[in-house]
C-alpha positions in Angstrom: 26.9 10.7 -3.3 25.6 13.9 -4.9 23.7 12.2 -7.8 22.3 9.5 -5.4 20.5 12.3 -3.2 19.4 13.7 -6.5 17.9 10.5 -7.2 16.5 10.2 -3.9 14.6 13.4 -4.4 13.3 12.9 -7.2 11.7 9.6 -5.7 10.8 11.9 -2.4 9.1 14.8 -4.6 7.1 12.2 -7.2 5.6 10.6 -3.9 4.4 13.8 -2.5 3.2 14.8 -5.7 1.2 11.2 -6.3 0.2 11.2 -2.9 -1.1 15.0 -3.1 -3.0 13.7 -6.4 -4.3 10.8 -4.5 -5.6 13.2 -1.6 -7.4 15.5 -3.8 -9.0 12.4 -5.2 -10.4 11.8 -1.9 -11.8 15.0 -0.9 -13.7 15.1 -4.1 -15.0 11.9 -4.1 -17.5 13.5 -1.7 -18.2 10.3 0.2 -16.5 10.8 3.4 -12.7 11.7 4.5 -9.8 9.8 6.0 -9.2 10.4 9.9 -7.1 12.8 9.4 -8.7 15.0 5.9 -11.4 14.9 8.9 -9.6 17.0 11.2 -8.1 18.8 8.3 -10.9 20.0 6.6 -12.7 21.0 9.8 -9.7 23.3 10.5 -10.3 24.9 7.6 -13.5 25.1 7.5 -13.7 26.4 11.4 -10.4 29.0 10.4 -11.5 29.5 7.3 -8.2 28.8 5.7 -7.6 26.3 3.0 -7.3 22.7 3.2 -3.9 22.5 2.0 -2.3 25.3 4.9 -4.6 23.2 7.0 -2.8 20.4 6.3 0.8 22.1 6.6 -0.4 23.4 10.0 -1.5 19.9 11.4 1.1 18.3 9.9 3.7 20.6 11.9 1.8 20.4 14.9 2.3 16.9 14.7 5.9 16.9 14.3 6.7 18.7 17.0 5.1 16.6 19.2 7.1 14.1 18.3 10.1 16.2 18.5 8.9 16.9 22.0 9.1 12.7 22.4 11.7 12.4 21.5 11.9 11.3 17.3 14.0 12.9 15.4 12.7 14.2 11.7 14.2 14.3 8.1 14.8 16.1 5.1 11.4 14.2 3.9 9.9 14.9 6.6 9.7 18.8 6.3 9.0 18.3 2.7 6.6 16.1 3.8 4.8 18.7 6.0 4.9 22.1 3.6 5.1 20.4 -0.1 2.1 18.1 -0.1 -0.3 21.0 1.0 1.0 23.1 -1.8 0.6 20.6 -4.2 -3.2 19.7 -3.1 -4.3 23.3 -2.9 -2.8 23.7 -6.4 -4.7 21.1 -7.7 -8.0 22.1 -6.0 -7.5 25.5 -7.4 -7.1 24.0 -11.0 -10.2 22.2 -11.0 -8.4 18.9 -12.7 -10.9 16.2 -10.8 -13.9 16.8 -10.7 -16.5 17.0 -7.4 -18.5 13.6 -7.7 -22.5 13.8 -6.9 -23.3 10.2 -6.6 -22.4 7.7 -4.1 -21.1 4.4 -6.5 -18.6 7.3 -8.3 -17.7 8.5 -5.4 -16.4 5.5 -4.0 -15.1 4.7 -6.8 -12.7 8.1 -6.9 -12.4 7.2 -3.1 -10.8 4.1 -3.7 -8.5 5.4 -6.4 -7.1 8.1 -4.3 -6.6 5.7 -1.7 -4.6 3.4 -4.2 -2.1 6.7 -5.6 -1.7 7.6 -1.7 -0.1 4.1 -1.2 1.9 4.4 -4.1 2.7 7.8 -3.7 4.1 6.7 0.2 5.9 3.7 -1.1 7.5 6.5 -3.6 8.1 8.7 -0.6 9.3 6.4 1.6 11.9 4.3 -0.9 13.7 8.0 -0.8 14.8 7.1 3.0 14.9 10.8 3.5 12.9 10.6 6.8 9.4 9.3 8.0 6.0 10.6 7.6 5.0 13.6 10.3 2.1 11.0 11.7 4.4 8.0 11.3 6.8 9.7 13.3 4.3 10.7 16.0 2.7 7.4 16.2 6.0 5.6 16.9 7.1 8.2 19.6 3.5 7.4 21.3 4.0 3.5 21.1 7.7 3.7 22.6 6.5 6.4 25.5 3.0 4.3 26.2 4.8 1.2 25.7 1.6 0.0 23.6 1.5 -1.4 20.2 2.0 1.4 17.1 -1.5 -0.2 15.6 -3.5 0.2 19.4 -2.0 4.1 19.5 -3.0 4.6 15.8 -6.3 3.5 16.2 -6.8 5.4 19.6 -5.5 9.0 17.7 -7.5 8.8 14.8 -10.8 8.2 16.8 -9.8 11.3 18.7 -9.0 13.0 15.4 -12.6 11.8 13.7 -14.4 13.5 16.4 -12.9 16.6 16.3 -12.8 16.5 12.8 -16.4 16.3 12.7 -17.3 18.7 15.6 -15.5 21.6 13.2 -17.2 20.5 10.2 -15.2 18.0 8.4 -16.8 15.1 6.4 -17.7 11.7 8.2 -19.2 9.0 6.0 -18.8 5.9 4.3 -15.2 6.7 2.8 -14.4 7.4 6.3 -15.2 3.8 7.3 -14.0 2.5 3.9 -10.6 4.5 4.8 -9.8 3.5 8.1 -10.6 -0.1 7.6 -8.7 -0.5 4.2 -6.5 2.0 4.3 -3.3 0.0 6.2 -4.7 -3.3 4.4 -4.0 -1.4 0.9 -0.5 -0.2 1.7 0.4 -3.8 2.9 -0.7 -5.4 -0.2 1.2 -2.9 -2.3 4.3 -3.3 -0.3 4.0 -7.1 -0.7 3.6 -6.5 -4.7 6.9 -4.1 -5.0 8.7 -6.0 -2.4 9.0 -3.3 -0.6 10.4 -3.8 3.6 9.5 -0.6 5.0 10.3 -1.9 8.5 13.5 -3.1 7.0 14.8 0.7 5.1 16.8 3.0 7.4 15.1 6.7 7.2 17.9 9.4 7.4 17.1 11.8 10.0 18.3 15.7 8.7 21.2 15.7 10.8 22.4 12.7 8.9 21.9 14.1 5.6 23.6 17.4 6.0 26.6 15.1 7.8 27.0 12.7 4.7 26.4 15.7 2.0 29.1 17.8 3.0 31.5 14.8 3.6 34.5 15.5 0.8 35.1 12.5 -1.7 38.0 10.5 -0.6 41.1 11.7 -3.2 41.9 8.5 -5.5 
């Protein structure tokens, strides 16, 4: 039992870190931001905080909203949240990838980051140590609406663009190139690993602690 969580967190902790990597990618490639680095790096800009405790505060804003509907989090989940800032302000404050200047590179670093977030959440979510903080708010919406997880997606990330881009964050072509290729991207890689995500039973925390302190059955 022990060494299978250890397992899992070593799958849970490589797909934050990828994931982080891919991020960073992103927000250098200069080009224009994923719905939600919108919102993120307006906050940050506006509060002037960094992007990274930007991204822990959204990211537990979210979560409780979705507490508040109802879903219930994991282990992963708060990781999630905390563990991926830290690792992307780490890497801005390293200076590992570089700021791109031209458009064709930029896309270029845009659609690599892009790739390493898919794989990164594929890492993540073969862990089964709980959904995604916007995954988790997204299905909470669809059940209480009663409207498709895709429609309610769609709907919150316009919202977010906008008030992304009112406090600052960057809108552009990677925005467009993001939202439209984004879910496309993580399907196809999905399809390549075989990977069911509808299929794979998230633990929520309460479940984990439960099954961790069971005792081993005597032989």
């Amino acid at each position: 039992m022990l060494q299978g969580y250890i397992r899992r967190t070593g799958w849970l902790l490589g797909g934050l870190l990828v994931s982080a990597v891919g991020i960073t990618m992103m927000l250098q490639a200069n080009v224009g931001l994923e719905p939600w680095s919108v919102l993120q790096q307006g906050i940050a800009q506006t509060c002037g905080i960094t992007y990274g405790v930007s991204s822990i505060l959204v990211g537990a804003a979210v979560i409780l909203i979705a507490i508040a509907c109802g879903e219930r989090v994991g282990a992963g989940t708060i990781a999630n949240i905390v563990l991926c800032g830290i690792f992307i302000d780490t890497l801005l404050a390293l200076g590992w990838i570089p700021l791109m200047n031209g458009l064709w590179s930029g896309v270029l670093m845009l659609v690599g980051g892009l790739e390493l977030l898919a794989l990164g959440t594929w890492m993540y979510m073969r862990s089964a140590l709980g959904s995604g903080p916007r995954d988790a708010l997204m299905v909470a919406m669809a059940r209480k609406t009663g409207r498709s997880v895709g429609l309610c997606r769609a709907s919150v990330e316009l919202v977010i663009i906008f008030i992304g881009w009112r406090l600052g964050g960057q809108v552009g072509l990677g925005t467009v190139i993001s939202a439209v290729g984004l879910g496309s991207l993580f399907n196809l890689n999905f399809a390549l690993l075989r990977f069911d995500a509808a299929a794979l039973h998230q633990e929520d925390l309460t479940e984990t602690l439960r099954r961790l302190s069971e005792k081993k059955p005597a032989a």
